[in-house]
N, C-alpha and C positions, 0 to 999 in steps of 0.2 A: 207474756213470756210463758212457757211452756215450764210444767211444773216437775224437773229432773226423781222427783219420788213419785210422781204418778206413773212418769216411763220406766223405771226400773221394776216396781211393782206388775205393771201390765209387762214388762221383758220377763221376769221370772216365772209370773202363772203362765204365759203361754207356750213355756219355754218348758215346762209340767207337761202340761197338754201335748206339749208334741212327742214328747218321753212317753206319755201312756196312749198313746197313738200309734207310736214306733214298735212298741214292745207287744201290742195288738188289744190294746184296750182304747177306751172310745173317751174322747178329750169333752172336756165337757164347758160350754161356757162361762161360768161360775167358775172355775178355776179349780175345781174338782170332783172327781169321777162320782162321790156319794151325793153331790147335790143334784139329785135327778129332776128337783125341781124347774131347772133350765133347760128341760127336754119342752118344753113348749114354745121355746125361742128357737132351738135349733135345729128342730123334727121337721120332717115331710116338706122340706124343701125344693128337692131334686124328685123327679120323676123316675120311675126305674129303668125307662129308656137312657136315661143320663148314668145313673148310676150303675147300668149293668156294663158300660165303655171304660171305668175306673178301677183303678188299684181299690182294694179292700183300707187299705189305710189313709188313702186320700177322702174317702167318704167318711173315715172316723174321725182323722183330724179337723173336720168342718166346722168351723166354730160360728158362722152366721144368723144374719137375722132375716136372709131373701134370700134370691138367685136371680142377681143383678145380670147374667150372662143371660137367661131367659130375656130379661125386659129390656136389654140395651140396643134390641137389634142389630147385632154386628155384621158386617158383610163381608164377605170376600174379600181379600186384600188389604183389610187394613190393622193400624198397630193400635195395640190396648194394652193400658196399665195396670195392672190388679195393685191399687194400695192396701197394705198389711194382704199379703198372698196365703200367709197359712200353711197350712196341708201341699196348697197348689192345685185344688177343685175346681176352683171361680179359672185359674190361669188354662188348664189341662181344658176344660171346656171350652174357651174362648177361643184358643187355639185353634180347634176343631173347627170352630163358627168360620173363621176369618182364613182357614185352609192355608198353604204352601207358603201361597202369596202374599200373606198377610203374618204376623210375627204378636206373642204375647208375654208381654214382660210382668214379673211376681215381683213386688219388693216388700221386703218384710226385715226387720231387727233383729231377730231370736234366730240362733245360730242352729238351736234344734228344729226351727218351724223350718230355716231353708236348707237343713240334711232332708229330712224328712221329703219336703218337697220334690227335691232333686230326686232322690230316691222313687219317689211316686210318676215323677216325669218319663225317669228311664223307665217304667215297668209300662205306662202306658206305649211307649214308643213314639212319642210325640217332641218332634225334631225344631219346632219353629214357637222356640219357648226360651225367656230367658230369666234366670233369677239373680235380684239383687239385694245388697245387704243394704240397708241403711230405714233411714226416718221417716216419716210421709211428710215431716216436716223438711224435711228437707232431700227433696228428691234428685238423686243422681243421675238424671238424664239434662239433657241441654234444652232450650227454647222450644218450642213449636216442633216436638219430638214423637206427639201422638196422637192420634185420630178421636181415642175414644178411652177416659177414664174411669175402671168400676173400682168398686169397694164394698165387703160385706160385711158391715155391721163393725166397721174400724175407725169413722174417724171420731164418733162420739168420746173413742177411747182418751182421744189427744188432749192434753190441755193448752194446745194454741191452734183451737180450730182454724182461726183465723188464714194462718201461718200455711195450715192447713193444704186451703181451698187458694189462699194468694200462690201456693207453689204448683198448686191442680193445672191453676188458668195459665200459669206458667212455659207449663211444659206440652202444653194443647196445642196443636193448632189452628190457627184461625178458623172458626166454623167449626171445630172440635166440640164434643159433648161429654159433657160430665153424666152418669147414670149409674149413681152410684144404691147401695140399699144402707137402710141407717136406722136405729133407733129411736124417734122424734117423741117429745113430748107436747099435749095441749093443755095449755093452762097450769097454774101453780103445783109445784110437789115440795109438801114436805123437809123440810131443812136435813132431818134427821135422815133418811135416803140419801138427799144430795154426799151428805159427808160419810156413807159407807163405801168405803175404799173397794171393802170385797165385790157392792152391788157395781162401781164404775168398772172394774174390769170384766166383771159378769155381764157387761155390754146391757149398761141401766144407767146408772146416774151420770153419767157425764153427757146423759144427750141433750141436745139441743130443745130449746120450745119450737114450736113451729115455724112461727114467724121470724124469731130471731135467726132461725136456719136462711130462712129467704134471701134475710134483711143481708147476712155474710155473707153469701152468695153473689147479692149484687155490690154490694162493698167491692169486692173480690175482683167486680168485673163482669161478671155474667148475665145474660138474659136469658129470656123465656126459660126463667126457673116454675118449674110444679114439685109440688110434693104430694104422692100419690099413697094413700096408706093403703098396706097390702094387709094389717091383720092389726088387731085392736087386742091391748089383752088385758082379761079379769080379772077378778082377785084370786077366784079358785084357784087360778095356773098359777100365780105367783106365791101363792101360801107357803108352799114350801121353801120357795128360793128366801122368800122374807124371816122366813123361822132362822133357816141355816145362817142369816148373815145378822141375827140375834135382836130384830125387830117383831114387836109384836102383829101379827098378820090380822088380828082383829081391828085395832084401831088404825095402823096403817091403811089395811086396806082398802077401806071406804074411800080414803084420800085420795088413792091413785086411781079406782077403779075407771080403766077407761082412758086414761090417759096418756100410756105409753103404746104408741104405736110403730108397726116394721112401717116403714115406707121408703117408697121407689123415689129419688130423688133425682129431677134431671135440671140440667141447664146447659147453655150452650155459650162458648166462647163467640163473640161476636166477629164475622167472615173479615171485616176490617180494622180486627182489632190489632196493634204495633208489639214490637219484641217485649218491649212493657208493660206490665199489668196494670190492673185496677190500683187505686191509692193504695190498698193496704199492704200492699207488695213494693210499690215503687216508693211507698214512704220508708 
């Protein structure tokens, strides 16, 4: 079950973030503008070819761990889902990918992340773009609705990943891909991390171990799952985030060093697969 104070908690901070994003300050993953510590999860993403096509406020509100719209290969004509949309950076650029012919839907819960968005949509003038309110647990679209689902650095936030990725393969269709970007862990962390609230919505502790990502994945339904790490991070980068959220960065850090990684996560709906998902959906 999905755990109703973890979704309020991540509804409130990003719902910050998108307030000091709107007002023309720069949203910050940690869930606040003084933890600069988070600038090494969510710096030097985008290219400045990218970012020079964008609203000023769509690049501050970015709250990511990738640039899943980079690695997804989107083509011409088709539709794409941005779970938790944000700003609407990952949506505004897919759009662009997938052209006229093709259409990119945002869905996100925070009432301020989808002002803002909209707001960022009209300034770019990008017409083949759609935003929605609700859960990534529970996504408002119908069956076999979309070609191709990203996500940046959102669903670790969840606590029913499960639920998740069972509503991903869902709303896929057949032959559809998941490519999503995420924050994966390898190997053991620490108890005391697990249970800082501030670190899970600072897009940290609620991520997945490697493997157990896989394993829910094919649970879910999916094959020809990879998980590709795009960037490894150290203690140094995290010292600050670890002080602000009131852990000691000396003895913690050794523990994690190395183990928290961005990665590009893909899989693919199988081309004969029925209106029904994998057990953890149809159960």
């Amino acid at each position: 079950m999905s755990d109703p104070n973890i979704q309020e908690l991540v509804k409130q901070k990003y719902g910050e973030a998108a307030q000091r994003a709107a007002s023309g300050g720069t949203a910050c993953c940690g869930g606040g503008g003084e933890l600069s510590g988070c600038d090494p999860i969510t710096k030097n993403l985008y290219d400045e070819a990218e970012k020079a096509g964008l609203p000023e406020k769509a690049v501050a509100a970015s709250l990511g761990c990738g640039n899943p719209t980079a690695l997804a290969k989107l083509q011409p004509g088709e539709i794409v889902l941005d779970l938790g949309s944000g700003g609407g950076i990952d949506v505004i650029l897919s759009a662009k990918r997938v052209g006229p012919t093709g259409k990119a839907y945002g869905l996100d819960m925070t009432d301020e992340m989808l002002a803002l968005a909209r707001e960022n949509q009209k300034k770019a003038g990008i017409q083949n773009v759609e935003f929605l309110k609700g859960a990534i647990e529970n996504i408002p679209l119908p069956n076999n609705a979309v070609d191709v689902i990203i996500s940046n650095c959102v669903i670790n936030l969840s606590g029913d990943k499960d639920r998740v990725l069972a509503e991903a393969f869902r709303v896929l269709k057949p032959g559809g891909r998941l490519a999503v970007s995420d924050v994966v862990v390898r190997g053991q962390v620490p108890a005391n991390i697990r249970k800082s609230m501030e670190l899970w919505v600072g897009c940290i502790a609620g991520a997945l171990e490697e493997n157990e990502y896989r394993e829910k994945l094919a649970r879910a339904g999916f094959n020809s799952i990879d998980v590709e790490p795009t960037r490894v991070y150290k203690v140094e980068e995290a010292r600050e985030f670890l002080e602000a959220a009131g852990l000691d960065a000396d003895i913690v850090g050794p523990q994690i060093d190395g183990k928290f990684i961005s990665a590009f996560v893909r899989a693919t709906k199988p081309a004969s697969a029925a209106t029904c998902c994998g057990p953890a959906c149809c159960a």
